[in-house]
C-alpha positions in Angstrom: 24.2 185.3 163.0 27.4 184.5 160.9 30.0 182.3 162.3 33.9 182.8 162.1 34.0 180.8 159.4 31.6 183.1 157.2 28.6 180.8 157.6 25.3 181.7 159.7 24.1 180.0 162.5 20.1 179.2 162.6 18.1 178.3 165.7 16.1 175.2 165.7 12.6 175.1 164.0 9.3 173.2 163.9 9.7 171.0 161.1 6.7 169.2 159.1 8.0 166.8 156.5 6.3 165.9 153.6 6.7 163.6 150.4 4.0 163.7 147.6 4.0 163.5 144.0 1.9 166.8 142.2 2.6 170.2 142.5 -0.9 170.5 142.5 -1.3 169.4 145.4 1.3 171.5 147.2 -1.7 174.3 149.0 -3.3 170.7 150.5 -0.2 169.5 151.8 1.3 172.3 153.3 -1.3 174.4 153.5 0.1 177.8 154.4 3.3 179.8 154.0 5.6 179.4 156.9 5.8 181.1 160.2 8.5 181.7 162.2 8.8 178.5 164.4 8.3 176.9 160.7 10.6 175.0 158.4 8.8 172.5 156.0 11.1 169.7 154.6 9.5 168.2 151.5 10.5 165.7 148.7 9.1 165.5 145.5 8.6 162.1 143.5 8.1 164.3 140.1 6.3 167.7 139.2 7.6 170.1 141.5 9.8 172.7 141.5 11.0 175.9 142.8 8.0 177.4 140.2 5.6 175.6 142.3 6.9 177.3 145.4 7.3 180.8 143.8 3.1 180.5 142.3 2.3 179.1 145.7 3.7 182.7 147.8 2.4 184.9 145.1 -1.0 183.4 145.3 -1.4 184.6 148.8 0.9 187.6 148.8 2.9 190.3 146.5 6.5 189.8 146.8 7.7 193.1 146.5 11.6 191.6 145.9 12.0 188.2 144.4 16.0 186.4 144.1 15.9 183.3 142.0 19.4 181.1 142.0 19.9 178.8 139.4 21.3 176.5 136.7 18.9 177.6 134.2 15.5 179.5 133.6 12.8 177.1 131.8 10.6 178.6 128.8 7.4 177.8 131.2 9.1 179.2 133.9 9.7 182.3 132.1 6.3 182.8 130.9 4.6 182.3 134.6 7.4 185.1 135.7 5.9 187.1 132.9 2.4 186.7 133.5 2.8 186.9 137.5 4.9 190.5 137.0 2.1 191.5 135.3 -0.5 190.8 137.3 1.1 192.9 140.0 2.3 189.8 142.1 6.0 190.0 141.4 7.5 193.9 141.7 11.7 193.6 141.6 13.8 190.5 141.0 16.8 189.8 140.5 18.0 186.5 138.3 21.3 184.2 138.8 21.9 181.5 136.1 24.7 179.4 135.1 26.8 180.8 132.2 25.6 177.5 129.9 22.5 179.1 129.9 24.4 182.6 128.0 26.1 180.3 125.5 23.1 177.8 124.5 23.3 177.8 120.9 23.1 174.6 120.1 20.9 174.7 117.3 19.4 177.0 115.7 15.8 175.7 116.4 16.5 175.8 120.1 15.4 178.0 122.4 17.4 181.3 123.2 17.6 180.8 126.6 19.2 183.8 127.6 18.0 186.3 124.9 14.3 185.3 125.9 14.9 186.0 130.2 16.4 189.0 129.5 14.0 190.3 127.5 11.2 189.7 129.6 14.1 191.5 133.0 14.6 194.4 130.5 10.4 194.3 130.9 10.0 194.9 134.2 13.4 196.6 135.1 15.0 193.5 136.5 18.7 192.6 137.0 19.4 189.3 135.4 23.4 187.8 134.9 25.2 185.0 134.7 27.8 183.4 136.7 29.3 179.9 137.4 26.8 178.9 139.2 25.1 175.7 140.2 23.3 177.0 143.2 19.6 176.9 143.9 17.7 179.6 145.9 14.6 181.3 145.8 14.2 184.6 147.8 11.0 185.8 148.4 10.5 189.3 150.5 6.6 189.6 150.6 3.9 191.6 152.1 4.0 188.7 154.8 7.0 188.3 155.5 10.8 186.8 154.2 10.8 183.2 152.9 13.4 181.0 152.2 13.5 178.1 149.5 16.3 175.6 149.0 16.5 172.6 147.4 17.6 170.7 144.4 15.5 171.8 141.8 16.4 174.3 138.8 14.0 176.5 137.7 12.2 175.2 135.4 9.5 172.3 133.9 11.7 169.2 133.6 12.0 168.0 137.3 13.2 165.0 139.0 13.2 163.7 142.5 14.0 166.6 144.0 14.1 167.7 147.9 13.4 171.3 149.5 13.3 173.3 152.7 11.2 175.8 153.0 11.2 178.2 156.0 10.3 182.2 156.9 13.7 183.7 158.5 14.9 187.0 158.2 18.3 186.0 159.4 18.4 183.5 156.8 17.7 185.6 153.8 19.8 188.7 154.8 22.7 185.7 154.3 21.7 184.7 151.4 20.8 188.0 149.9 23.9 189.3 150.8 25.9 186.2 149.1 23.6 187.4 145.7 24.6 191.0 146.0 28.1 189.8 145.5 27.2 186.8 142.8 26.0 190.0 140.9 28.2 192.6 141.6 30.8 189.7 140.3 31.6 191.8 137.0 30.3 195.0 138.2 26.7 194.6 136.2 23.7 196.5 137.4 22.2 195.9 134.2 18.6 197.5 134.9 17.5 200.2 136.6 16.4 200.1 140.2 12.2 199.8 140.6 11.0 201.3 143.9 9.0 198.1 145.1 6.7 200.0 147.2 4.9 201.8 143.8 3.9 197.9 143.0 0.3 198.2 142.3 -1.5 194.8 143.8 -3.8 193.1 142.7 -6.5 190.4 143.8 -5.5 186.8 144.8 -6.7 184.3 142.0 -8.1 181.1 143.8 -7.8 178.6 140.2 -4.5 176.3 140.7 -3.4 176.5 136.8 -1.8 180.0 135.0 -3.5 180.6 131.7 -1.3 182.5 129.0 
């Protein structure tokens, strides 16, 4: 529950701590999403980020409502969104980046950022906007359950040692939904229109560890 001093209060949890090196090794590691009594502290030597978490959940369930936080949307990132939405394993999302990510025209080779994520949001009817933000959160409401990711890592294909917490706790993301409604209601935008979750169509679990596009 929130404190007086707008914060939330969370119970102690089971932890399991982890450090390894490949995301590809994240489903041997860890093994299965949360439970309840669960909060898995992890640190990464290289090749993991919050992707590897999102690919991980929708492997083994549709997230009907998805809430990424971040500095900045990668191009890979952006194309396993694309292909997961499509496969029926993402329904709504909504996107937070930093406002660098709006402006980055820095050449004119470079990749349009912004242009590109909210094409693929106007796609799939999803809310994407950008704030001064250097957060990082991924929200994940599934078929099984809320889950929780924090950490250091940006979305995207470029990371670094990075560290994460990764837990299923209602309390937990009704806070930090709730601290999203207002990072997008910031300027009033409600850029795309609302998607009832519960009309996304599922579809089977893929067992390979790679995305193909």
């Amino acid at each position: 529950m929130p404190d007086n001093n707008g914060g939330l209060k969370i119970a102690k949890k089971r932890k399991r701590t982890t450090i390894f090196a490949q995301s590809n090794v994240l489903n041997r590691l860890v093994g299965r999403l949360p439970g309840e009594e669960d909060e898995y502290k992890i640190v990464s030597y290289s090749d993991l980020t919050p992707l590897g978490f999102l690919s991980f959940v929708a492997g083994q369930t549709v997230i009907r409502n998805l809430d990424i936080v971040t500095f900045r949307v990668g191009p890979t990132a952006l194309k396993t969104l694309n292909v997961l939405a499509g496969r029926g394993r993402i329904c709504q999302a909504r996107i937070v980046v930093g406002k660098i990510m709006e402006r980055d025209d820095r050449k004119t080779s470079a990749v349009k950022y912004w242009e590109d994520l909210c094409s693929v949001c106007a796609r799939y009817h999803w809310t994407c906007v950008s704030r001064n933000n250097h957060a990082k959160l991924l929200l994940m409401d599934t078929d099984a359950g809320k889950y929780v990711l924090e950490g250091s890592g940006n979305f995207n294909d470029a990371p670094n040692f990075e560290q994460y917490s990764f837990t299923k706790d209602d309390k937990l993301y009704q806070f930090y939904s709730d601290c999203i409604d207002s990072m997008v209601a910031e300027r009033g935008l409600d850029q795309m229109a609302q998607v009832n979750a519960s009309s996304c169509k599922a579809v089977p679990v893929w067992s390979d560890a790679k995305l193909e596009f």
